[in-house]
Backbone and ligand atoms as CSV (ligand in chain L), in Angstrom:
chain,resi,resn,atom,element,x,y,z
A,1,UNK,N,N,0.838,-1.195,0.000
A,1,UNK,CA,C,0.000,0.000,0.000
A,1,UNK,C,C,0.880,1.255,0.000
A,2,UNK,N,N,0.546,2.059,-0.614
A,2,UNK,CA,C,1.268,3.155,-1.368
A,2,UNK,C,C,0.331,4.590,0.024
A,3,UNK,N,N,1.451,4.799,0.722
A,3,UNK,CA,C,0.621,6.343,1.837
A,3,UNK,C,C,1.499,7.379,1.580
A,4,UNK,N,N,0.645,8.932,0.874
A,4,UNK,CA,C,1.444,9.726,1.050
A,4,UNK,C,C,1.339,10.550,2.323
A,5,UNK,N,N,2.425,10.507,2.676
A,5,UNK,CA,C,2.074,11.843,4.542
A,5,UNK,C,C,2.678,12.938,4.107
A,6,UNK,N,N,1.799,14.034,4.082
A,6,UNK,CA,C,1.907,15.344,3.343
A,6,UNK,C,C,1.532,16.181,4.939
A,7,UNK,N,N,2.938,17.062,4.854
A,7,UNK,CA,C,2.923,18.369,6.577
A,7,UNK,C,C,2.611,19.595,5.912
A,8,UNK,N,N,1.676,20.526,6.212
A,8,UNK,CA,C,1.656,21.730,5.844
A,8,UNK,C,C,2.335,22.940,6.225
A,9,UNK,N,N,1.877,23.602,6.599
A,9,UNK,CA,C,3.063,25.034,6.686
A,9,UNK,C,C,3.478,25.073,8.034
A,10,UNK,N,N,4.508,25.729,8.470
A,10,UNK,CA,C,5.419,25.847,9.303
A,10,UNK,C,C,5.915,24.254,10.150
A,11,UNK,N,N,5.306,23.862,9.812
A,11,UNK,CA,C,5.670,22.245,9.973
A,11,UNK,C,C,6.881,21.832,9.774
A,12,UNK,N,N,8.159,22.651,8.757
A,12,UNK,CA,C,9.249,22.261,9.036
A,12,UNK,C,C,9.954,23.018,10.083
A,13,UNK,N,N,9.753,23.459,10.613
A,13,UNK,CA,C,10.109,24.299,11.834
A,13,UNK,C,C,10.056,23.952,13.186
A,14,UNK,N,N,9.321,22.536,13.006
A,14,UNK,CA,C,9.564,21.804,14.354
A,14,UNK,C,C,10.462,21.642,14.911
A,15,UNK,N,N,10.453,21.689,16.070
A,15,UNK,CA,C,11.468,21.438,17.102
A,15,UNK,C,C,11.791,22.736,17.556
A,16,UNK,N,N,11.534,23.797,16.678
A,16,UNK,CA,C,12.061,25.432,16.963
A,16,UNK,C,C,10.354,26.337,17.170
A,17,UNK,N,N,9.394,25.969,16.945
A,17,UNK,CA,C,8.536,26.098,16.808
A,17,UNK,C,C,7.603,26.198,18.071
A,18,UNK,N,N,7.591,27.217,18.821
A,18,UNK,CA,C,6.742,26.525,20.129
A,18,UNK,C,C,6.848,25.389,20.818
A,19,UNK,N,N,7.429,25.209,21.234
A,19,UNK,CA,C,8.133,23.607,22.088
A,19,UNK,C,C,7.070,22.877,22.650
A,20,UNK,N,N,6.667,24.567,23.195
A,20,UNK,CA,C,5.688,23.929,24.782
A,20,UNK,C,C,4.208,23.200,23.714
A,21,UNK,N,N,4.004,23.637,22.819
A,21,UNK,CA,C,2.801,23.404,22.284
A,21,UNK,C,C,3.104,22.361,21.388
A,22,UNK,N,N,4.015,22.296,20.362
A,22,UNK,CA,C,4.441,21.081,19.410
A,22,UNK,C,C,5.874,20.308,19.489
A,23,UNK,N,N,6.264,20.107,21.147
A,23,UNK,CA,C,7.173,19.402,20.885
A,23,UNK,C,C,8.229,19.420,20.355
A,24,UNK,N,N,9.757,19.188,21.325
A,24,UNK,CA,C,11.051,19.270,20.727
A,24,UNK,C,C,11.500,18.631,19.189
A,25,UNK,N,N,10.685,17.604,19.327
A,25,UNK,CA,C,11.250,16.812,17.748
A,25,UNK,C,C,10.837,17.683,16.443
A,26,UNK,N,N,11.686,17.231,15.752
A,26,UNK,CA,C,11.663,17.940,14.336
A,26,UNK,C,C,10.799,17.133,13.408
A,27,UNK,N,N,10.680,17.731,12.308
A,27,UNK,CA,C,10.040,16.585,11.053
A,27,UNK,C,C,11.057,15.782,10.585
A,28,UNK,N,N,12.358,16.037,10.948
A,28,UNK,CA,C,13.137,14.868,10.463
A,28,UNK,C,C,12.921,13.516,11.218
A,29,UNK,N,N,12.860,14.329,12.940
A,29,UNK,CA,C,12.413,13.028,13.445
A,29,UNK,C,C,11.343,12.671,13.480
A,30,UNK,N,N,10.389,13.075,13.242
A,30,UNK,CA,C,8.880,12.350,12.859
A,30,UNK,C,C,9.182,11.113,11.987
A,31,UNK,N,N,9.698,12.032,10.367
A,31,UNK,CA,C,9.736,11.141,9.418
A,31,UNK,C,C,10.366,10.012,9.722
A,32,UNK,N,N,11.759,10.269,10.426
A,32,UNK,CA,C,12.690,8.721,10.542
A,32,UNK,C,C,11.335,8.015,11.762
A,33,UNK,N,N,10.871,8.504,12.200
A,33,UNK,CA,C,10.022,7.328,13.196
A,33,UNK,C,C,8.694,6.484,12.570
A,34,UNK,N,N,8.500,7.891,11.599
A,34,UNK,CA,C,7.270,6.927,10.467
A,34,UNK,C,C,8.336,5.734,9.280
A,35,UNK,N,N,9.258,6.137,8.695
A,35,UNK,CA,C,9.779,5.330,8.131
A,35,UNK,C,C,10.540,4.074,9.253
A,36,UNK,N,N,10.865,3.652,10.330
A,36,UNK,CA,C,11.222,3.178,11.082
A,36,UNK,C,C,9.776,2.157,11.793
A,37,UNK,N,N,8.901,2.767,11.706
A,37,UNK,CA,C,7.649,2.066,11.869
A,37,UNK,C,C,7.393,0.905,10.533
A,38,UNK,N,N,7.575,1.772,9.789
A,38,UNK,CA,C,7.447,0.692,8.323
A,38,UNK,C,C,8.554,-0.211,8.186
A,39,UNK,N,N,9.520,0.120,8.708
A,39,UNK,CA,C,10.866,-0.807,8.089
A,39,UNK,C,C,10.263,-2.100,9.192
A,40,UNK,N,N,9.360,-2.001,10.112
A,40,UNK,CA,C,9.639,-2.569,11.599
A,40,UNK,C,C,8.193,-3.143,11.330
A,41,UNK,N,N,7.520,-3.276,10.425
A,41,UNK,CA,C,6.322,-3.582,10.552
A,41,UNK,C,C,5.806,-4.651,8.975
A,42,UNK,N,N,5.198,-5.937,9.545
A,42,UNK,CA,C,4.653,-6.976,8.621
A,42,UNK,C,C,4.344,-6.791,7.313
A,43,UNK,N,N,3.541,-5.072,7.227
A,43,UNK,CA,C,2.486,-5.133,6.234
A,43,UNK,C,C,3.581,-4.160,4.910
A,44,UNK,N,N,2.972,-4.117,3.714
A,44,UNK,CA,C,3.537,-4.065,2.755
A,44,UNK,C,C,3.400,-2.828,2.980
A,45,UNK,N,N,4.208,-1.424,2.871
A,45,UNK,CA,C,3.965,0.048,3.304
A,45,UNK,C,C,4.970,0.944,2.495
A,46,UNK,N,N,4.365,1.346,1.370
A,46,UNK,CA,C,5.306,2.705,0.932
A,46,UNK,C,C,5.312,4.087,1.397
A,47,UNK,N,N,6.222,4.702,1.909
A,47,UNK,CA,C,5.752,6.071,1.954
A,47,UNK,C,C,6.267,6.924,1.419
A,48,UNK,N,N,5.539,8.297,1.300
A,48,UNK,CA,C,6.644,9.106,-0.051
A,48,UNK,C,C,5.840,10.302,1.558
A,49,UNK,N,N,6.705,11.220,1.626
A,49,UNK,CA,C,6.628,12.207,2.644
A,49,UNK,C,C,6.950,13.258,2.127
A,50,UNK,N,N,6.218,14.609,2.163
A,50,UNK,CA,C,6.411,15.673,1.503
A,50,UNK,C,C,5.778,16.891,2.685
A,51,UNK,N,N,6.652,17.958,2.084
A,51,UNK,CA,C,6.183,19.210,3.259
A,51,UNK,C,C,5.840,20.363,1.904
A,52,UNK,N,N,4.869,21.189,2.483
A,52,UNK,CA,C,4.601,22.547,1.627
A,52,UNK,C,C,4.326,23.551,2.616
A,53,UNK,N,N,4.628,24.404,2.292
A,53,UNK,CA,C,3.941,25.901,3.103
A,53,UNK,C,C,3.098,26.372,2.049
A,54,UNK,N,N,2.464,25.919,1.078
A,54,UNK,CA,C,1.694,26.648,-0.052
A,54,UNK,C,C,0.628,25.966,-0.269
A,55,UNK,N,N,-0.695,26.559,-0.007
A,55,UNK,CA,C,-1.931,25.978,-0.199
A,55,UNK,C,C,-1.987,25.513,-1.650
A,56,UNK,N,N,-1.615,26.215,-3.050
A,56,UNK,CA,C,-1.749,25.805,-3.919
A,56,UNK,C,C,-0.957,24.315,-4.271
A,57,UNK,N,N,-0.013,24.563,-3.700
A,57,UNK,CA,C,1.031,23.126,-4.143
A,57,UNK,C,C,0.428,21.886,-3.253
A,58,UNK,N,N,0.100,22.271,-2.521
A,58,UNK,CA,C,-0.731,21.350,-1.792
A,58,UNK,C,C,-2.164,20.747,-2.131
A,59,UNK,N,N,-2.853,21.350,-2.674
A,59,UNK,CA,C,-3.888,21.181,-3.637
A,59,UNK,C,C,-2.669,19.842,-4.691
A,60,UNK,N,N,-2.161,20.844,-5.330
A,60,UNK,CA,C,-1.335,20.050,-6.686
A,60,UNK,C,C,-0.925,18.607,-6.111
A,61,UNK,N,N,-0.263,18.321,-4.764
A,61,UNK,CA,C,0.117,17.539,-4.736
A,61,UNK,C,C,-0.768,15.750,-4.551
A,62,UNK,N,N,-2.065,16.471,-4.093
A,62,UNK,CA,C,-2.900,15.895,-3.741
A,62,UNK,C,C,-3.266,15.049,-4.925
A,63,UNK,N,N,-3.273,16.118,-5.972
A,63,UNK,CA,C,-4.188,15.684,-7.571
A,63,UNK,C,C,-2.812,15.022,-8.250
A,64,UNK,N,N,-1.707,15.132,-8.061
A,64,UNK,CA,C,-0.937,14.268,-8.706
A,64,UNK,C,C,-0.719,12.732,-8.316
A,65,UNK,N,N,-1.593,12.740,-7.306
A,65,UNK,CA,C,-1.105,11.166,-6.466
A,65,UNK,C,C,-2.322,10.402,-6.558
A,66,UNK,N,N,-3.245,10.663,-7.373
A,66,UNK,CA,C,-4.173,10.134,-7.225
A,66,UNK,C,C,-4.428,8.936,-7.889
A,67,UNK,N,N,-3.250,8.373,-8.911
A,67,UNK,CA,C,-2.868,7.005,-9.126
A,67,UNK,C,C,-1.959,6.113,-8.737
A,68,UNK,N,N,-1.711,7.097,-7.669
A,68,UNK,CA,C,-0.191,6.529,-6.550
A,68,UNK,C,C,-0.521,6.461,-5.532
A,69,UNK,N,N,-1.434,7.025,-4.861
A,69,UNK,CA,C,-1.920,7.094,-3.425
A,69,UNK,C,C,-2.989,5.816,-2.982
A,70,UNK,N,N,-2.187,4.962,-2.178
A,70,UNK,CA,C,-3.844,4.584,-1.329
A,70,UNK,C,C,-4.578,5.032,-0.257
A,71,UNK,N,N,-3.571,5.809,0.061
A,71,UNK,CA,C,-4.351,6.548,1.688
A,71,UNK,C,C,-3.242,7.257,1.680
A,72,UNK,N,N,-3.844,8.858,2.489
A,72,UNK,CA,C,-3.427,9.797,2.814
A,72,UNK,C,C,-3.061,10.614,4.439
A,73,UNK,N,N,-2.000,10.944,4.896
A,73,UNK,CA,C,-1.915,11.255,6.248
A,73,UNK,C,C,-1.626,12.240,5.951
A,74,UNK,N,N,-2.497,13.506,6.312
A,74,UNK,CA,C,-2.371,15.141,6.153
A,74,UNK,C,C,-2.698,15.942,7.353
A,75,UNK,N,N,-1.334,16.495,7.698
A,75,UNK,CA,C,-1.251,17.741,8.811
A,75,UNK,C,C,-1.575,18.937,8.160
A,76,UNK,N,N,-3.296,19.140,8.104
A,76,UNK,CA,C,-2.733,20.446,6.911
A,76,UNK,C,C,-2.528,21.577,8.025
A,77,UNK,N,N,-1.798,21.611,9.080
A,77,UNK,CA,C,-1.800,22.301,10.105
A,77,UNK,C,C,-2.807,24.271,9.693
A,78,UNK,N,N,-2.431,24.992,9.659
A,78,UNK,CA,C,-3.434,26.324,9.866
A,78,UNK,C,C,-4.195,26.231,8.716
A,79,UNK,N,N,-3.838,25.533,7.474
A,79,UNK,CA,C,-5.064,25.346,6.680
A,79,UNK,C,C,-5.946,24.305,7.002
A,80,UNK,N,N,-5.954,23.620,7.827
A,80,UNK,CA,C,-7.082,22.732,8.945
A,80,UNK,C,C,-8.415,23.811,8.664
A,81,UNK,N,N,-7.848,24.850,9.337
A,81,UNK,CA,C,-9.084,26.028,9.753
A,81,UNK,C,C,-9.774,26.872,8.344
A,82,UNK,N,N,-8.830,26.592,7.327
A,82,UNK,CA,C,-9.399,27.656,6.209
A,82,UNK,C,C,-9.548,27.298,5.076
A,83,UNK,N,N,-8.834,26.299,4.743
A,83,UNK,CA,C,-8.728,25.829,2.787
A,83,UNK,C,C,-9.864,24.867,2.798
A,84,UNK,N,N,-10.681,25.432,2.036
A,84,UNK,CA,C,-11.513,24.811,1.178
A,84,UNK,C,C,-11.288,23.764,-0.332
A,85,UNK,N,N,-10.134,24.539,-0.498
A,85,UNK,CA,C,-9.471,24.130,-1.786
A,85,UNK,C,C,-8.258,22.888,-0.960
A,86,UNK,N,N,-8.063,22.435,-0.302
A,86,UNK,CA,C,-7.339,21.288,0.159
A,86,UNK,C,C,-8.592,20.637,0.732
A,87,UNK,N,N,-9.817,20.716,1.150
A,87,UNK,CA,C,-10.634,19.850,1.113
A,87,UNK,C,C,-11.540,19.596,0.316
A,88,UNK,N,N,-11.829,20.243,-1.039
A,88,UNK,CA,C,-12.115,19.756,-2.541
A,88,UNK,C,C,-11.012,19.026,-2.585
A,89,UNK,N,N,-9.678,19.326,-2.655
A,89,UNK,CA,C,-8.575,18.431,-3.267
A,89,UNK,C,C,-8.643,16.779,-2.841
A,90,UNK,N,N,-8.873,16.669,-1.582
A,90,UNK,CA,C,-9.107,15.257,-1.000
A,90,UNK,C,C,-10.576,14.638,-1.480
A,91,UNK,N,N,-11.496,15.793,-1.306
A,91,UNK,CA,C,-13.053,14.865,-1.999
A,91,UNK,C,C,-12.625,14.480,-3.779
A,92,UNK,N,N,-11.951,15.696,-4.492
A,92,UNK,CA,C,-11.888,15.084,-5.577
A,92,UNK,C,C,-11.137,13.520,-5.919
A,93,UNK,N,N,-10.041,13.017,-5.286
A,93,UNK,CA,C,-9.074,12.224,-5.399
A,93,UNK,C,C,-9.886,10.958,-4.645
A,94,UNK,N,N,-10.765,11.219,-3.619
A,94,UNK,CA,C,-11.714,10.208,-2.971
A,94,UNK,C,C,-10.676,9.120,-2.499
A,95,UNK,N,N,-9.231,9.519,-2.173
A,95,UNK,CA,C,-8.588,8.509,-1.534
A,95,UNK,C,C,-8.766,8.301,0.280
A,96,UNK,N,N,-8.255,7.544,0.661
A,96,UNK,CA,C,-8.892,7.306,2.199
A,96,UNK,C,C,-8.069,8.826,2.850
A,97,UNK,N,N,-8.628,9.078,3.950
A,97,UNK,CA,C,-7.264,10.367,4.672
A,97,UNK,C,C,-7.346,10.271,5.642
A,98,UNK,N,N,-6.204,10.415,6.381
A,98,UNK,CA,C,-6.428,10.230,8.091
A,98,UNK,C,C,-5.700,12.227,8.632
A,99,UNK,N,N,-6.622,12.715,9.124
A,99,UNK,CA,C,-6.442,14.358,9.660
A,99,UNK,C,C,-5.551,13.994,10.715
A,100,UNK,N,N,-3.755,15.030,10.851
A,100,UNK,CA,C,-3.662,14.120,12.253
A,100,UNK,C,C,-3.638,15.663,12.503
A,101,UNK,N,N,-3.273,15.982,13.604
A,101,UNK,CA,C,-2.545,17.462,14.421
A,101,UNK,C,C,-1.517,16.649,15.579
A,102,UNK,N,N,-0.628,17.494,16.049
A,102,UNK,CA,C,0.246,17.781,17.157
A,102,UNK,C,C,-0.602,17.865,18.236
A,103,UNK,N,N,-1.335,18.747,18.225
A,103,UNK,CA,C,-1.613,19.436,19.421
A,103,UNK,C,C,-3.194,19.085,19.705
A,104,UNK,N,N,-3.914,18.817,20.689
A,104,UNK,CA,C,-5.300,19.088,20.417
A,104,UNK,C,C,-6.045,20.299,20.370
A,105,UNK,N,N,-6.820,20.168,18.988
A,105,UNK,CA,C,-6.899,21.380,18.176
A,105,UNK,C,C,-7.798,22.135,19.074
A,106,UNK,N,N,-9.139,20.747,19.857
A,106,UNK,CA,C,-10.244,21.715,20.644
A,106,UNK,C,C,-9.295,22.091,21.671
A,107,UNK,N,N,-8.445,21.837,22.231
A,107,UNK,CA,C,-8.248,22.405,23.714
A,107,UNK,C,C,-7.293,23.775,23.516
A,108,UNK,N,N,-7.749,24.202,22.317
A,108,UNK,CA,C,-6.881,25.429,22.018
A,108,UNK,C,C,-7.820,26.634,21.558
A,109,UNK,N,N,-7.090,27.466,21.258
A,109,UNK,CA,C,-8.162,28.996,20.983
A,109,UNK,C,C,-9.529,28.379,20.208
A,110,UNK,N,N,-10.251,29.108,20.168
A,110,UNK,CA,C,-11.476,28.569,19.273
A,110,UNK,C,C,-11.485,28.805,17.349
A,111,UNK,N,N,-10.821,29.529,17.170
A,111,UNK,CA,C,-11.004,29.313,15.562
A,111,UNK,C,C,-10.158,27.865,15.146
A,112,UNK,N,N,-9.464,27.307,16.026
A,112,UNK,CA,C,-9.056,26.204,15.849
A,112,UNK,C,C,-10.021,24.948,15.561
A,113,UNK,N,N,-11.366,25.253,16.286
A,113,UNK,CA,C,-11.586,24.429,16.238
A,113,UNK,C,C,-12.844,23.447,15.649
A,114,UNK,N,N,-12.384,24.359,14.522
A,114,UNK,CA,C,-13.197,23.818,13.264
A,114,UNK,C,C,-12.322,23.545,12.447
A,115,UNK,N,N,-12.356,22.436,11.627
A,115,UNK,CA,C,-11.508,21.930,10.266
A,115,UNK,C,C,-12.647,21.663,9.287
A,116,UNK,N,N,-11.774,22.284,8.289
A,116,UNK,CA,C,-12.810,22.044,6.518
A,116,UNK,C,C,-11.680,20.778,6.281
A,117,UNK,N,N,-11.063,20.207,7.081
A,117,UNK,CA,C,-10.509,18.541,6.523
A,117,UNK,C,C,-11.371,17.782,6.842
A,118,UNK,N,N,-11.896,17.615,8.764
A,118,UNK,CA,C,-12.495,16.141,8.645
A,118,UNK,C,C,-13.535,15.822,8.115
A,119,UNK,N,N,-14.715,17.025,7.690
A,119,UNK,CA,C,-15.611,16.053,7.148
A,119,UNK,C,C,-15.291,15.164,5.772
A,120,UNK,N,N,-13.987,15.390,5.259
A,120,UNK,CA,C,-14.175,14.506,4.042
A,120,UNK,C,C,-12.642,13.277,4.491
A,121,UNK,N,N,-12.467,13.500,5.619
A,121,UNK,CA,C,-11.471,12.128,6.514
A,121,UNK,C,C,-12.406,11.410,6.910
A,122,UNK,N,N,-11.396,10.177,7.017
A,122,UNK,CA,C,-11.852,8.757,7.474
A,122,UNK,C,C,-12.045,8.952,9.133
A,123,UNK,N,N,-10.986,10.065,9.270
A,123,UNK,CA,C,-10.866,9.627,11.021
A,123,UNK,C,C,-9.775,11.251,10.873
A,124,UNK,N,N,-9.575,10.903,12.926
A,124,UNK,CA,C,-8.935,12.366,12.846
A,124,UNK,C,C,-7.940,12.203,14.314
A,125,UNK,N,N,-6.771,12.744,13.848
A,125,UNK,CA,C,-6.188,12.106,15.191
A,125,UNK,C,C,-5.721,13.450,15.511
A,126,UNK,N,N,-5.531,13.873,17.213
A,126,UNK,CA,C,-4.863,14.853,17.793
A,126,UNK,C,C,-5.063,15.096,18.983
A,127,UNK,N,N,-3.434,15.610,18.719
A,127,UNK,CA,C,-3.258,15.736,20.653
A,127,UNK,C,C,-2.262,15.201,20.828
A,128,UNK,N,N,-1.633,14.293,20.058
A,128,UNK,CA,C,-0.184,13.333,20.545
A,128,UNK,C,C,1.016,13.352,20.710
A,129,UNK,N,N,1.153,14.481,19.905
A,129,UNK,CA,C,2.144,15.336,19.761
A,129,UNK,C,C,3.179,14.512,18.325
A,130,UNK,N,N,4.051,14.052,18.486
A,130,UNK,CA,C,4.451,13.282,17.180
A,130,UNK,C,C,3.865,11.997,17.161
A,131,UNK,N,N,3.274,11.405,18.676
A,131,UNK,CA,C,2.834,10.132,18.080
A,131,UNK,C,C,1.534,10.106,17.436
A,132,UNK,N,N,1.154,10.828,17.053
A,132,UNK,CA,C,0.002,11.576,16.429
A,132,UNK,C,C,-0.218,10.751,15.076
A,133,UNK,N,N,0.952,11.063,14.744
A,133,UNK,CA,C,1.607,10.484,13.430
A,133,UNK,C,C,1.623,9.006,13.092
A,134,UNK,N,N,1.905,8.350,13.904
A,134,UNK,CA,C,2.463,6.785,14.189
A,134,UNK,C,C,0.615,5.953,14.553
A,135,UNK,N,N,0.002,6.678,15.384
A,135,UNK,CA,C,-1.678,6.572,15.595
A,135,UNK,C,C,-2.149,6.559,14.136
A,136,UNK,N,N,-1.762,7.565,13.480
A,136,UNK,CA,C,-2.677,7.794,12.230
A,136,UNK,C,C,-1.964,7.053,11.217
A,137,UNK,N,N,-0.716,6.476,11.561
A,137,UNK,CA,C,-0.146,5.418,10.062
A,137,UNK,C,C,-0.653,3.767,10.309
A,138,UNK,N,N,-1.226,3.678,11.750
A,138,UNK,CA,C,-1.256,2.099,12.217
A,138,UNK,C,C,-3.070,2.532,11.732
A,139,UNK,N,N,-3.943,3.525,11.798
A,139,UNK,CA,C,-5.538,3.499,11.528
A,139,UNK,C,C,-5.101,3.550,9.843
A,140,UNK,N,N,-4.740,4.610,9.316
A,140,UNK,CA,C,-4.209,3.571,7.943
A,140,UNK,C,C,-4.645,2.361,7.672
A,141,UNK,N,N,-3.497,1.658,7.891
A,141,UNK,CA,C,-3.108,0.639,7.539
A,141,UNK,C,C,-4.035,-0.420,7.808
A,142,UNK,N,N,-5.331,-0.209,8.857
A,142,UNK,CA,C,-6.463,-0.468,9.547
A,142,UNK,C,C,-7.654,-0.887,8.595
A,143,UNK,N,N,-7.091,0.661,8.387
A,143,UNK,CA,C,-8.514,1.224,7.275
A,143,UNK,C,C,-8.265,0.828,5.749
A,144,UNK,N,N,-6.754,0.911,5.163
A,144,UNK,CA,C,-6.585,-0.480,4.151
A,144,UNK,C,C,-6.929,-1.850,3.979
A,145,UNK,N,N,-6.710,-2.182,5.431
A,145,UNK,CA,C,-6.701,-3.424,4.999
A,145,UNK,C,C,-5.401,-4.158,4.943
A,146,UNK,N,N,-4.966,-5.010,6.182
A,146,UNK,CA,C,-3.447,-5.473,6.177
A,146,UNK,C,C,-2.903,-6.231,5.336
A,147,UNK,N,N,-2.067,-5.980,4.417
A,147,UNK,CA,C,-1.443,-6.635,3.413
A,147,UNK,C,C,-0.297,-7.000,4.205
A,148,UNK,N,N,0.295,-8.435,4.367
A,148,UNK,CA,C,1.118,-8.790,4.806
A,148,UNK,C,C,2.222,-8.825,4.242
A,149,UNK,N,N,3.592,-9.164,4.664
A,149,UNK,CA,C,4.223,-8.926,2.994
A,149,UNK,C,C,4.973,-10.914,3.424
A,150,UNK,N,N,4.406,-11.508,4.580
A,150,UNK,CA,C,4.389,-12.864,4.749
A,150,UNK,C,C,3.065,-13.376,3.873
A,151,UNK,N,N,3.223,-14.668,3.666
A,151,UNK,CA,C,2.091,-15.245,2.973
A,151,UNK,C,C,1.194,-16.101,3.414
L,1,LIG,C1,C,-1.548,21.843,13.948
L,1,LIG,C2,C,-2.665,22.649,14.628
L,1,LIG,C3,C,-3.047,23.858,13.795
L,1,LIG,O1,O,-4.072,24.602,14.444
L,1,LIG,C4,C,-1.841,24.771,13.606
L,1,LIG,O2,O,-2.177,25.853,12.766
L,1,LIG,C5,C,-0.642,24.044,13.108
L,1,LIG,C6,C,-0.347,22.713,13.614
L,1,LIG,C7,C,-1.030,20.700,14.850
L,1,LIG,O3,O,-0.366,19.823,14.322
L,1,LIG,O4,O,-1.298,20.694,16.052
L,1,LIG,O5,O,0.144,24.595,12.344
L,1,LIG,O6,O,-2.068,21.268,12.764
């Protein structure tokens, strides 16, 4: 199974980024812990991992994967609250998506806490801080359907 995990804006800035709210680790270490999950795990799992700070490219990236993608893990972190056009992008592509966040979104200011992602997600994870990430690659893989790569 083919997952793209796509971080949205300021997302590479982790680790420097508000500590108290998102945690010392970086996206490097996210990624090595999502790829480290897969190296470490039964089921057949590609991942291609990509970061944007640009609502449009993010849209784009969505619509280019849509014969490559089986499921989707998207932080669209502050466009959670506003892009419409990244949640057309996911209804158009109709691939599975799992919403994660860092932080929990309700226990924070209130414009947070609405997303134009989950109504068109499978599910929605937050609050975990990076294991946020690792929650939303094992409901994945859930919500695929376990392909073993034993027989
Ligand atoms: C976030 C939560 C969003 O409200 C915020 O704009 C982010 C990160 C999170 O992972 O907790 O940039 O998506």
């Amino acid at each position: 199974m083919n997952i793209l995990v796509l971080h949205g804006p300021n997302l590479h800035l982790l680790g420097r980024r508000q500590p108290e709210v998102y945690g010392h680790q970086t996206l490097q270490d996210i990624n090595k812990a999502l790829d480290e999950f897969v190296a470490s795990s039964p089921h057949d799992v590609v991942l291609k991992i990509l970061q944007s700070n640009h609502e449009g490219e993010i849209v784009s990236i969505i619509g280019d994967h849509i014969d490559w993608a089986d499921g989707i893990l998207i932080n669209p972190a502050a466009y959670t609250h506003t892009s419409i056009a990244i949640r057309d992008a996911l209804a158009t592509v109709a691939i599975p998506t799992v919403e994660i966040h860092l932080s929990n979104i309700y226990a924070r200011e209130e414009f947070r806490h609405h997303s134009h992602i989950s109504g068109v997600a499978a599910g929605v994870v937050s609050g975990f801080g990076a294991y946020s990430y690792i929650l939303a690659l094992e409901a994945m893989i859930h919500i695929l359907g376990p392909k073993t790569t034993e027989t």
